[in-house]
C-alpha positions in Angstrom: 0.0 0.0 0.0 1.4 3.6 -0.6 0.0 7.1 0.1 1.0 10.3 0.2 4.1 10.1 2.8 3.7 6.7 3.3 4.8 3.2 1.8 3.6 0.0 3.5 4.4 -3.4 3.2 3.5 -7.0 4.6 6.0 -9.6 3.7 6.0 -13.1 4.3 6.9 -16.5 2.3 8.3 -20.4 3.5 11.2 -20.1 1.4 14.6 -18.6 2.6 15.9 -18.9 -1.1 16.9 -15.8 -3.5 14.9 -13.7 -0.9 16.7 -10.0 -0.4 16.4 -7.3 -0.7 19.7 -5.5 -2.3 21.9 -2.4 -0.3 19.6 0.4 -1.3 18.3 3.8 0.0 15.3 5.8 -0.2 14.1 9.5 0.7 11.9 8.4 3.9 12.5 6.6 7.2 12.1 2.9 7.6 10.6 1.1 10.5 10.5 -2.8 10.2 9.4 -5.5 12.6 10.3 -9.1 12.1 7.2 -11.1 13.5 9.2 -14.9 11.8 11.6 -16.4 10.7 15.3 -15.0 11.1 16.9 -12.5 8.7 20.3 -10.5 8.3 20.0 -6.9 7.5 23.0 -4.0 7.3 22.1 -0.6 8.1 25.2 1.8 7.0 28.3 -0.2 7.6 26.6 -2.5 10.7 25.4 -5.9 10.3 22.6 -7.4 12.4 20.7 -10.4 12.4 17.3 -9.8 13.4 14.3 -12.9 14.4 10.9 -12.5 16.5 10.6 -9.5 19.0 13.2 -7.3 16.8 13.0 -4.1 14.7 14.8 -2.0 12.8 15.0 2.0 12.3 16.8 3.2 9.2 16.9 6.7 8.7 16.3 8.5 5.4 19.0 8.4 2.7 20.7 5.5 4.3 22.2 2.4 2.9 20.4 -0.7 3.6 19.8 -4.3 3.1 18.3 -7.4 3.9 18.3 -11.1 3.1 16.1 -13.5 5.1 18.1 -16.6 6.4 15.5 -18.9 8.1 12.2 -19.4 6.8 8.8 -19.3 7.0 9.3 -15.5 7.6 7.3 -12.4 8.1 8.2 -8.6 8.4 6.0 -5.6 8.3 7.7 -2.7 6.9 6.4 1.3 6.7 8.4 4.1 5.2 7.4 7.5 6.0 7.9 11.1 5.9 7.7 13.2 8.8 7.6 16.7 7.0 4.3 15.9 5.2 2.1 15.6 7.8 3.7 19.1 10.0 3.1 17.3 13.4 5.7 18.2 16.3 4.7 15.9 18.6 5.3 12.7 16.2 8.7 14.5 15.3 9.7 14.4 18.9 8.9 10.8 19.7 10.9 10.4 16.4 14.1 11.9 17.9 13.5 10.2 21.3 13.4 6.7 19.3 16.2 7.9 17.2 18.4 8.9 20.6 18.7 5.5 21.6 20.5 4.7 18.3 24.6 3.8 18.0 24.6 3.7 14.4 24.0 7.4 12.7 22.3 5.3 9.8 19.7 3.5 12.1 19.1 1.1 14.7 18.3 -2.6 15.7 15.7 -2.8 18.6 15.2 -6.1 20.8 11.5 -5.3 22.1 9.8 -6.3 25.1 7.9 -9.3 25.6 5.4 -7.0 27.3 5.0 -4.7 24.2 5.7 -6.7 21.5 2.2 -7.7 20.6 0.9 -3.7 21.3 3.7 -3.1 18.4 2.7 -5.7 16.2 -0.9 -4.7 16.1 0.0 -1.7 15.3 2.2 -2.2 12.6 -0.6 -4.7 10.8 -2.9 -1.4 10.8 -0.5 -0.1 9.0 0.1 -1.9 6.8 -2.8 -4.1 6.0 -5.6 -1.4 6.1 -6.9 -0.2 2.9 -5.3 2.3 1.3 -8.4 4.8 1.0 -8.0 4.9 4.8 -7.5 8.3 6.2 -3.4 8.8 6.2 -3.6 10.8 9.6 -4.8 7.3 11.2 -1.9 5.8 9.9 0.6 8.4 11.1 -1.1 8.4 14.6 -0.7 4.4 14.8 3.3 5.1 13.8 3.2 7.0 16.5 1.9 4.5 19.2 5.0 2.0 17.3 7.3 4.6 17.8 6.4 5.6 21.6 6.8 1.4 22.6 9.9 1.4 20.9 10.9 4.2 23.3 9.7 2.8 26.0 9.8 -0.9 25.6 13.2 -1.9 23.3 16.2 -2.3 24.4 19.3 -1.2 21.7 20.5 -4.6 19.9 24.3 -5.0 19.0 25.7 -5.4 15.7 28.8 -6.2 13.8 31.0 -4.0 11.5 30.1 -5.2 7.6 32.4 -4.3 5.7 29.8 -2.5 2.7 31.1 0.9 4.3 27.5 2.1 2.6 28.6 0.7 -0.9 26.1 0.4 -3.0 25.3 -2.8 -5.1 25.2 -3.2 -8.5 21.8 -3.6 -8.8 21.1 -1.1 -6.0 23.1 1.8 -8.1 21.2 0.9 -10.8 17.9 1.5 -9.0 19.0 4.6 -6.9 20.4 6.3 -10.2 16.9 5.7 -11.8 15.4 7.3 -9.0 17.3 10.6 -8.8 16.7 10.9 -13.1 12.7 10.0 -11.8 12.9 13.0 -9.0 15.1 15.5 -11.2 12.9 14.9 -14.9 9.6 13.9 -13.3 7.5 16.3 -15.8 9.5 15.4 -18.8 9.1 11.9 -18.9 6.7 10.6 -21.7 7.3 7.1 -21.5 10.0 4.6 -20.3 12.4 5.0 -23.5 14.2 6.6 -21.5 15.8 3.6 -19.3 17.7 2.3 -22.2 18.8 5.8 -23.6 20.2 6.6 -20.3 21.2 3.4 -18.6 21.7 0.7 -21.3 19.3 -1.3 -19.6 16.0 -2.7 -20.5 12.7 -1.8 -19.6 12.3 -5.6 -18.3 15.8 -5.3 -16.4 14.6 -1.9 -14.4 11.3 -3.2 -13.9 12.7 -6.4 -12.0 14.8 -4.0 -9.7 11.4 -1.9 -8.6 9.4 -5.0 -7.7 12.0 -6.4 -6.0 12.7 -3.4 -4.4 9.2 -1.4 -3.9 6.6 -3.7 -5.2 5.6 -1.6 -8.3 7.0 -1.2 -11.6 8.7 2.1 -12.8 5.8 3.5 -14.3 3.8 2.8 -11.4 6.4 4.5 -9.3 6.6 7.6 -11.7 2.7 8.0 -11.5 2.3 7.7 -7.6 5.2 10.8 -7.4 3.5 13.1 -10.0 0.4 12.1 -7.9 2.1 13.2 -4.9 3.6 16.5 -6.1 0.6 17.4 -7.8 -1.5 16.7 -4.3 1.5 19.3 -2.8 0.7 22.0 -5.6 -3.2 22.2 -4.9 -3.0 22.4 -1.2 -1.0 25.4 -2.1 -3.6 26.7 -4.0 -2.3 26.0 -7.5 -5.7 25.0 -10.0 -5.9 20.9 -10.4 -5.7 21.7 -14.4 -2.3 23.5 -13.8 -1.0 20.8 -11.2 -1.8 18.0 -14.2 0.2 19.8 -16.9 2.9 21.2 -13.9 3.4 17.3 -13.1 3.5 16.1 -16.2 -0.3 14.6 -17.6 -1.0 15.4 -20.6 -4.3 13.8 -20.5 -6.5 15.8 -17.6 -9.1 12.6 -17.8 -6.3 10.3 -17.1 -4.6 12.7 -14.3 -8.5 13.0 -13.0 -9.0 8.9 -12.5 -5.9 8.4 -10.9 -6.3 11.4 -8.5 -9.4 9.9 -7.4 -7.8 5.9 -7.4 -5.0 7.2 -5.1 -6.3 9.6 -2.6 -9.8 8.5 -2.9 -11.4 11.7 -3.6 -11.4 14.0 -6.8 -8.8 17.1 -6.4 -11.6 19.1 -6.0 -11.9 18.2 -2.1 -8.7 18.9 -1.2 -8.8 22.5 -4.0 -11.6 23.8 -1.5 -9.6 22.8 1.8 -6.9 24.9 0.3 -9.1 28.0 -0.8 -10.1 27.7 3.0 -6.7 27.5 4.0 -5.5 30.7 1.7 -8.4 32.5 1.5 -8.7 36.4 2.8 -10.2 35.4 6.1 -6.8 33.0 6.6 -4.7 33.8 9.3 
């Protein structure tokens, strides 16, 4: 499932084979709780092995990666955004979590037998809601995850890996994709721009972002122009001018997927924002 700030997953499979998830980064922060099975996972240039009762915290823009080593396995995973949803009490909880970390990249957490299940719970709100759900819930439950973290997790111990945040091939290939996603995201027409650029094809790329995100590279592409365009009209930009701004050149397609993804037409969130920055605003 993925909104606007938010990326959720729910993993799980009875085969430890061919299962990882290559050294990568990403824009948001990462929690992830292992609820089976027993998996290694390197945050930065620290390696940890991580089974029932543990999570992870990887901060934004750090390397990371995972491969699962016992199996029948499960792990929930959310990425997130704190800026997007403006809230200074979920930012502090953030930086208490984040003050119990060793490793500048991130943390491993052993949690509480006590909390462990309040965690869980939590986490499979998260992530196994439906996605027309309002975000805010979602953002209040990774709060709840966060404050037992605090409270109820004790700082797990890891050992030097020797990646020293190198990226892997495949991992390069996928992060370089990204920034020429983030820096043309307007421009793009179609995806002949994978082999122009990287000399790979559309098949090869494609691989890398289901492996890696769980939707292919058009997918991705839409879901940002979706976001960025969801940022214009809350700042009072007209949804027609957003479409064309993000790059739709089709305001009937822009239109469907608007309402697909957020679950309302742009028109909802166009009148919150005239409220917002009208004359009477403060």
């Amino acid at each position: 499932m993925e909104l606007c700030g938010l990326y959720t997953a729910h993993k799980y499979g009875t085969d430890a084979d061919n299962t990882a998830y290559p050294i990568h980064s990403h824009n948001s922060h990462e929690i992830l709780i292992m609820c089976g099975g027993v998996c290694g996972i390197v945050i930065g240039d620290t390696e940890y092995e991580l089974g029932e009762n543990d999570a992870a915290l990887i901060f934004a823009d750090n390397v990371h990666g995972l491969i699962i080593k016992e199996a029948p396995f499960e792990f929930l995973t959310a990425q997130f955004i704190p800026r997007v949803r403006a809230d200074a009490e979920f930012d502090a909880m953030l930086s208490a979590v984040s003050g119990k970390c060793r490793n500048t990249a991130g943390a491993v957490y052993r949690i509480d037998g006590s909390v462990y299940p309040a965690v869980v719970s939590c986490m499979r709100r998260i992530c196994d809601e439906r996605a027309d759900t309002d975000i805010n819930m979602y953002f209040a439950y990774l709060k709840c995850v966060l404050y037992e973290l605090y409270r109820g997790a004790a700082e797990k111990k890891g050992v030097p890996s020797g990646h020293a945040g190198k990226k892997s091939g495949g991992a390069e290939l996928f992060n370089a994709v990204i920034d020429y996603i983030s820096e043309n995201l307007s421009m793009i027409s179609d995806l002949s721009f994978i082999e122009t650029v990287f000399h790979y094809s559309n098949s090869h790329v494609n691989r890398i972002f289901r492996k890696t995100l769980g939707v292919s590279v058009w997918q991705y592409i839409t879901v940002k122009r979706l976001d960025l365009a969801y940022n214009l009209i809350a700042e009072g930009n007209s949804a027609k001018n957003a479409a064309v701004r993000c790059g739709f050149s089709d305001y009937s397609v822009f239109y469907r997927s608007y309402v697909k993804h957020f679950g309302e037409p742009p028109s909802a969130l166009k009148a919150e924002a005239a409220k917002k920055n009208g004359p009477d605003a403060e």
